[in-house]
C-alpha positions in Angstrom: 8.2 -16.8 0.8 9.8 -20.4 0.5 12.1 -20.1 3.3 11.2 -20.9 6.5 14.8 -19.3 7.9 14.4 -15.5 9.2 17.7 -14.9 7.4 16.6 -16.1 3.7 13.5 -14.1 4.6 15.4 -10.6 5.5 17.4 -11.2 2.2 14.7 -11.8 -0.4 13.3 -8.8 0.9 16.2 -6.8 1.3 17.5 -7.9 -2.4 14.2 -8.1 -4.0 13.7 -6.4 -8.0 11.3 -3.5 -8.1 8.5 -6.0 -9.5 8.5 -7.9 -6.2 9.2 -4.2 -3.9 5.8 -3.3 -5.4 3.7 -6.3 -4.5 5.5 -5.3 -1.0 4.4 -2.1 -0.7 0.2 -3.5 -0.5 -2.4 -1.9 1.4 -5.9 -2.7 2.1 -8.9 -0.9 0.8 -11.7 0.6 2.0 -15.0 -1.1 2.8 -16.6 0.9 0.4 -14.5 0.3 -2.7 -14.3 -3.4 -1.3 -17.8 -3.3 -2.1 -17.8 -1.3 -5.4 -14.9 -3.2 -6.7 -14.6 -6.5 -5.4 -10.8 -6.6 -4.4 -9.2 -6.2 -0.9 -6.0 -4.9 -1.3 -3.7 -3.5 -4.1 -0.6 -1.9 -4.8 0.0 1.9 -3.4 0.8 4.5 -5.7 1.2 8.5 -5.9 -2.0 10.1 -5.5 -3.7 7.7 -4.2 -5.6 9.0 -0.6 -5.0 6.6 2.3 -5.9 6.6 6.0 -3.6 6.0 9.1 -4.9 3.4 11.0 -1.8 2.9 13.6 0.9 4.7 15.0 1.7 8.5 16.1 -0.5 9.3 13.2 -3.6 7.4 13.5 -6.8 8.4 11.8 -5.1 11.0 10.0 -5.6 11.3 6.2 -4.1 12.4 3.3 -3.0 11.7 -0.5 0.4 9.9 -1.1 3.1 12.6 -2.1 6.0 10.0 -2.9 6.4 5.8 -2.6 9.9 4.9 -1.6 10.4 1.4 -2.8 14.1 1.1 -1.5 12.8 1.5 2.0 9.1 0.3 2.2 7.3 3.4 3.3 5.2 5.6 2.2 5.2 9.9 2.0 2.1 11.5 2.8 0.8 15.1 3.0 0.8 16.8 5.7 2.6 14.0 8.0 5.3 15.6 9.1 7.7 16.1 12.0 10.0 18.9 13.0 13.6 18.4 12.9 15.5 19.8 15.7 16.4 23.3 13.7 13.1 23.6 13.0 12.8 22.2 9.5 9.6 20.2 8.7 10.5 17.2 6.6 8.4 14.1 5.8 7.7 10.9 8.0 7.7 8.1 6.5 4.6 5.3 6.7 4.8 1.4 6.6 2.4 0.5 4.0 0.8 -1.8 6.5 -0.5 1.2 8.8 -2.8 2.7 5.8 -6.2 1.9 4.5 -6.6 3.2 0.8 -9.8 5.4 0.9 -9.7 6.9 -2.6 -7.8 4.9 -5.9 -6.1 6.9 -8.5 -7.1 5.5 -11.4 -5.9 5.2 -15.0 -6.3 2.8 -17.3 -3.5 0.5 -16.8 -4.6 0.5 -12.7 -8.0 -0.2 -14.0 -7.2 -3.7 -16.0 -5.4 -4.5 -13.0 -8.8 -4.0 -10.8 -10.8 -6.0 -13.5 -8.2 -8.9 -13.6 -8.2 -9.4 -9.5 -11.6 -9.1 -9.0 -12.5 -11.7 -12.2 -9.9 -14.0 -10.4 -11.7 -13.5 -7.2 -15.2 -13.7 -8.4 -13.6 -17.1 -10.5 -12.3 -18.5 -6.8 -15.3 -17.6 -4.8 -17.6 -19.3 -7.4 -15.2 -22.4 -7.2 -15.5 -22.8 -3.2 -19.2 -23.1 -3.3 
């Protein structure tokens, strides 16, 4: 972000456009598909299966049911709690408390794997 003021901060992110609340809503990936696919981290979206790595919920797993982009969190399977009549409804996850263990992949999600990890492979080559 530009600012340095906590205030200008909380705004942009409060008043961000959906192209930016995506970039937000980044998770790491596995080491495996680190491995197989040469990026870190990318964009969370529905289906995708993710790990809880912090929080009431930790080391449970599960595939993403719903991405809520006004609030930052995520939905997942079977992560619920139990309201106090009893209902079960959904809790929702900081995108920062998952690891992505299994990509849903189409074709558009695939171009965007093949640009990061060109750019990566490009800056990696550069530092040496």
């Amino acid at each position: 972000m530009p600012s340095k003021r906590p205030k200008k901060q909380r705004k942009e992110r409060y008043t961000a456009p959906l192209h930016r609340r995506r970039k937000y809503l980044t998770a790491r990936l596995a080491p495996d598909i680190v491995d197989r696919h040469g990026i870190k981290r990318i964009p969370i979206c529905k289906g995708d299966t993710v790990y809880i790595t912090r929080g009431a919920f930790r080391d449970s797993e599960g595939d993403v049911i719903a991405v809520d982009m006004k609030n930052y969190r995520l939905h997942i399977e079977n992560i619920t709690i139990e309201k106090v009549d009893g209902t079960a409804v959904q809790f929702p996850i900081p995108p920062s408390s998952v690891m992505i263990t299994k990509l849903k992949i189409d074709k558009n999600r695939e171009a965007v794997i093949d640009r990061k990890a060109a750019a990566r492979r490009e800056f990696e080559e550069k530092e040496d």
